[in-house]
N, C-alpha and C positions, 0 to 999 in steps of 0.2 A: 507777503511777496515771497518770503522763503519757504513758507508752505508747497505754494503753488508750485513755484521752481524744485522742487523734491518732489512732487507728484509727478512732474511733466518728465524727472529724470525715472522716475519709477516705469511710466508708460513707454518713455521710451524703450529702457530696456526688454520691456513686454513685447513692441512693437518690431525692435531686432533681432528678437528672438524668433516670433512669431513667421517673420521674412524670410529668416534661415531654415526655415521649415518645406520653400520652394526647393526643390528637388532634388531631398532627402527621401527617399524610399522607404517605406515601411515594409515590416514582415508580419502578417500577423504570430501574436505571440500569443493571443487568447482563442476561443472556442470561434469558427470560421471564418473571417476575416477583421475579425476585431483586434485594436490596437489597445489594450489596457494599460500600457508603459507609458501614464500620465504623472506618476509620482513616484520617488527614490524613496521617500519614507514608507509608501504605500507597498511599494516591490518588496522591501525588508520585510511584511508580514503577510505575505502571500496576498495583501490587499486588506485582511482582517481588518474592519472598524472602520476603513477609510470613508464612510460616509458620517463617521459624527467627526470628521475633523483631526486635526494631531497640533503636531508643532512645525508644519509644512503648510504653504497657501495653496499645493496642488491639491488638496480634498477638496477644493471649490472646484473640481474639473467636476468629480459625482457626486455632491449635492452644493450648488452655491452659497446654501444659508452659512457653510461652515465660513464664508471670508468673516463674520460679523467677532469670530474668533482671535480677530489681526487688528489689536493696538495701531494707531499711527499709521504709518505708509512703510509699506514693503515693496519687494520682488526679488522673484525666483526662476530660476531657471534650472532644468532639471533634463540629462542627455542618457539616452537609453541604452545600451548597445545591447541589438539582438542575434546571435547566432543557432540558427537551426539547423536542424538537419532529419529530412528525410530522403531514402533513399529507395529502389526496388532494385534489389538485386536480378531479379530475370522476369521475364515476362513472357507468357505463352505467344511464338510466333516473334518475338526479337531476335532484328537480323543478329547471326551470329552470336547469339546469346548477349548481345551488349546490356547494360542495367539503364539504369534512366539517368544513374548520376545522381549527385547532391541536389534534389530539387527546391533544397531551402537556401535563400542567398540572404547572406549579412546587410544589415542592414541599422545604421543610426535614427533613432526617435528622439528628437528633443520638443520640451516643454516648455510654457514661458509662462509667469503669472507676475501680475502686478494690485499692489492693493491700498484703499486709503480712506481714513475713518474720516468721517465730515462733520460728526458731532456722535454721541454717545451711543444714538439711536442707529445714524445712516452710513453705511459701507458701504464703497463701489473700487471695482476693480475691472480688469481685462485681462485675458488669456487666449492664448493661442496655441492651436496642438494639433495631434492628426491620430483621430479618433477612428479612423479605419486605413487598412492597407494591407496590399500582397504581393508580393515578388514569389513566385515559383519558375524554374527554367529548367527543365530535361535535355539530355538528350535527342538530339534530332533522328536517329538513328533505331531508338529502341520500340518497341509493342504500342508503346502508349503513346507515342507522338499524332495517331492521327486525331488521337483524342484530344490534343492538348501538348503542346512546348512550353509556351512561354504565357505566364499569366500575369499582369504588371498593372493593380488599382491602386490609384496615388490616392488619397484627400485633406486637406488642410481644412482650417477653418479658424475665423478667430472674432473677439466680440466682446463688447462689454457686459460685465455682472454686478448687480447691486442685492444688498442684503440689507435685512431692516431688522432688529433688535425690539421686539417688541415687550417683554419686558427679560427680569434675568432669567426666567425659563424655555422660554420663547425666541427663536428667530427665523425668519423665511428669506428664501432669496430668489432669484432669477438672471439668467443670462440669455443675449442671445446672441448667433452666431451668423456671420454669410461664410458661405464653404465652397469649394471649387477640388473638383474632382475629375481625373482623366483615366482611362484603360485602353489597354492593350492587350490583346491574347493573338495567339499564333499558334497554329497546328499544322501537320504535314499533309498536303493536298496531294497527294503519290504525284501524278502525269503533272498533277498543277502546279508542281512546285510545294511554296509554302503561301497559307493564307495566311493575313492578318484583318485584324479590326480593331481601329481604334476609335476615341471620341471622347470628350469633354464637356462640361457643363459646372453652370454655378446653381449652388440653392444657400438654404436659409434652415437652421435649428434652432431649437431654444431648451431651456433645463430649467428647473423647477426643484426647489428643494426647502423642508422643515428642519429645525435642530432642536431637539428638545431635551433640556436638565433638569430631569425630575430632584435630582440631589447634587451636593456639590462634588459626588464620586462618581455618578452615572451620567452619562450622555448619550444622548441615541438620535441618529441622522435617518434620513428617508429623502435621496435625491434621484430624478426624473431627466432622461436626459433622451427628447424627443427622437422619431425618426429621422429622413432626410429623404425627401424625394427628387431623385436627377433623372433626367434624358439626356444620356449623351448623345450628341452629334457628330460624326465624322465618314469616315471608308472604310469600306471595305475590299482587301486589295489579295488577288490569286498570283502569284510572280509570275508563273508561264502561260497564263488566262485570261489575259488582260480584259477580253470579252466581259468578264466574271465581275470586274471592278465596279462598285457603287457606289453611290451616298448612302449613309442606313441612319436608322437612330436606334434606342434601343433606353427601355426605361430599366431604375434600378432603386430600390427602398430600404434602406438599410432600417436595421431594427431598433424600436424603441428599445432603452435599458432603465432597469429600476435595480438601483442599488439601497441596501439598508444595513445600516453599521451600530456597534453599541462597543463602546469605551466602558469600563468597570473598574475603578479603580482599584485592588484589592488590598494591599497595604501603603504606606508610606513611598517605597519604592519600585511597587509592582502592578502593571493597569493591564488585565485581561482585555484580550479584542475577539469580536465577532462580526462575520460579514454575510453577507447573501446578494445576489445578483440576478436578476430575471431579465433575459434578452430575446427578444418580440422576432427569433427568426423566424419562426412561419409564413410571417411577410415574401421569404425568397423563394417565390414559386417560380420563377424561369428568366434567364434573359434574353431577350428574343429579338435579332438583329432584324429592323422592317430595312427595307428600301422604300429609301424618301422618295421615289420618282414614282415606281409602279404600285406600292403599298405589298411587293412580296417580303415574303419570311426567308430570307438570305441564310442567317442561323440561328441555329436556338442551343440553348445549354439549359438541362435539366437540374432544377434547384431540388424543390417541395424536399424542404427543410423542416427542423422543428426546433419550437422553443428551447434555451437551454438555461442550463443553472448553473450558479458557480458557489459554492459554501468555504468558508474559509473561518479558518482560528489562528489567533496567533495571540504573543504576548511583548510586552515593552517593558524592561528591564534598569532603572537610573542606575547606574554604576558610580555615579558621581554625579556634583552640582550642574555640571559640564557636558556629561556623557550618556547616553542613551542606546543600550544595545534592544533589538529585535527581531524576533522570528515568527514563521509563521508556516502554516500548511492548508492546500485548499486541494479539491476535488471540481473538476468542471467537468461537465456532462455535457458533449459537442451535439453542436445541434446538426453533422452532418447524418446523415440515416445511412445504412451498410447498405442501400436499393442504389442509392444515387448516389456514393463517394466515388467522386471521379482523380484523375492524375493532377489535376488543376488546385483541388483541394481535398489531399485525404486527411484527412482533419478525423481525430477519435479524441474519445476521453482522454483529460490530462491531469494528473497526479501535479502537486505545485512543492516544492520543497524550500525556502527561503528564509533570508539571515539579513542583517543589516543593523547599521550604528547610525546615530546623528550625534556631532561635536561641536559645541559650541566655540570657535576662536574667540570671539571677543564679544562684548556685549551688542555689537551692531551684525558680526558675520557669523552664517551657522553652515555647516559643511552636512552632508549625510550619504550614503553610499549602500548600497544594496543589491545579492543576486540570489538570482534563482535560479534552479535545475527543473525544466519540467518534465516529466516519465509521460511518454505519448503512448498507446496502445497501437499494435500495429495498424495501419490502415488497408485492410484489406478491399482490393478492386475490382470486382466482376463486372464487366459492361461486356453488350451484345451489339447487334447489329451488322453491319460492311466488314467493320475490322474489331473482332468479337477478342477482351481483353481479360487475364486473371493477371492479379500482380499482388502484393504486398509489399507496403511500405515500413520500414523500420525506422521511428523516428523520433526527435529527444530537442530540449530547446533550451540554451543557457541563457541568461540573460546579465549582464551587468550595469548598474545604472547609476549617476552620481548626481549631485545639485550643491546648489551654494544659495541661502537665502538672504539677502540684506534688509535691514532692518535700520531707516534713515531716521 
């Protein structure tokens, strides 16, 4: 009975976590609208290793096998803070020389994970997070607004995971998730005012993941963390055109990600990490607003995207019984292309720079905290057409991120 009653407190707190996730904004802080601020131990090394696992239950976000790592019943909770900042200082044909402003807006990510061993072999947990998101807002005023103001994709999602220990070199897991996602973009319609389009929809994900210890110094993870396919449903609305107003829908595929991690122990108090990351953007070839009534193309936004990659090193350092510092650095290769980087998303390669500790208070509470600087490359913007645009963006991403895991 006290088992249970310690599980049920475990999920709950996974459950409130998870809730708290309703209409908190994400920024993306990875390569195009991906949200990788799933984990405070992860963030301290640039993500290095995070797929064979750590001493955090959020490595079961990228590959599930890692819960079968979590003695007894846990949970975690783990809160993001993203600050960005892009900017374009002028843009060819901006009234009055105005810039576009801060188009990166702050934004909190938080993470929840729950977990609970049911015999030697079987693991199962729940998590809850929000695996993609973007907030960009310009100014209304500047070059680039008819291209784009306001661009605003929520997505949560949450779900159970189980992991199965198959023997001590072996474990496999799976999760899977229902996910509920809404957007919003706005651009300046000159005579029309301003347009907007919004819409919402729920889908379904699931993740896949191996852990495997060849020795009791090495560990190497391989976790699967499917696509998502949505249509959202809603309007689309001209302020001074009312004429213009419709229902539309519009489909959208976020991309599979295949993460693979390897922990190395190398002395007594030192465990080298390595990471790698492949994400399926070629998937984002357009989003194309239909109208639900007559079956026209209202709007379209030009994706044809490409796959990206993320590599990362870092290392984990015991300073004490207690204490664990680490750092890390990674390289990510944006899957936007310099044809199609538009004001919405100028997204370039990003340099990662990261630091971070985990402390044990007491034998049940563990604390860890970690940030990062990320170096963006400029995002330079040539787009043509009606209102033909040159711009460059300058831009830079800090992030600071905390957790606390209990351990009942």
């Amino acid at each position: 009975m006290q088992m249970k009653t310690t599980f049920k407190t475990a999920l709950y707190s996974a459950l409130v976590g998870a809730t708290a996730l309703v209409g908190v904004a994400g920024t993306a802080a990875a390569g195009g609208f991906a949200v990788r601020e799933q984990s405070t131990e992860g963030q301290g090394a640039s993500f290095a290793g995070i797929a064979a696992g750590g001493s955090d239950l959020s490595s079961m976000f990228f590959n599930p096998a890692t819960i079968t790592l979590f003695e007894g019943m846990q949970s975690e909770g783990n809160a993001s803070l993203i600050l960005p900042y892009s900017k374009a200082k002028n843009g060819a044909g901006s009234p009055g020389g105005a810039s576009s402003g801060n188009i990166g807006k702050i934004a909190l990510v938080p993470s929840n994970y729950a977990s609970y061993q049911v015999n030697d072999k079987l693991f199962i947990g729940f998590m809850g997070n929000s695996p993609f998101g973007l907030v960009t807002k310009g100014n209304s005023t500047w070059a680039g607004s008819p291209h784009g103001i306001e661009s605003d994709l929520f997505m949560i999602q949450a779900g159970p995971t189980v992991g199965y220990k198959i023997n001590d070199m072996i474990s496999i897991g799976a999760a899977v998730r229902g996910v509920y996602s809404r957007v919003k973009l706005t651009q300046n319609a000159g005579a029309g005012g301003i347009a907007k389009l919004k819409g919402n929809d729920w889908g379904v994900n699931f993740s896949v993941g191996v852990l495997f210890s060849p020795t009791e110094s090495t560990r190497i993870g391989i976790g699967y963390n499917s696509e998502t396919r949505l249509k959202f449903t809603g309007t689309q609305t001209v302020s001074l055109v009312p004429a213009l107003n419709a229902r539309i829908s519009a489909k959208l595929t976020t991309p599979g990600t295949l993460t693979v991690g390897l922990r190395q122990k190398i002395s007594e108090n030192f465990t080298a990490l390595l990471g790698f990351e492949w994400a399926d953007w070629s998937k984002m070839k357009n989003l194309t607003a239909i109208n639900r009534n007559t079956g026209a193309v209202e709007s379209f936004v030009d994706f044809s995207w490409k796959d990206s990659f993320f590599y990362s090193i870092g290392g984990e350092y015991n300073l004490s019984e207690d204490t664990t510092l680490r750092a890390g650095f990674a390289f990510e290769d944006s899957p936007v292309p310099d044809a199609t980087r538009s004001v919405r998303i100028p997204d370039a390669n990003r340099y990662w720079l990261s630091v971070g500790a985990s402390h044990k208070i007491n034998e049940k509470f563990r604390v860890s905290v970690g940030f990062t600087h990320i170096i963006v490359d400029d995002g330079e913007v040539n787009l043509g057409g009606a209102n033909p645009l040159t711009a460059t963006f300058k831009q830079n991403v800090n992030i600071i991120a905390i957790s606390g895991t209990y351990k009942m």
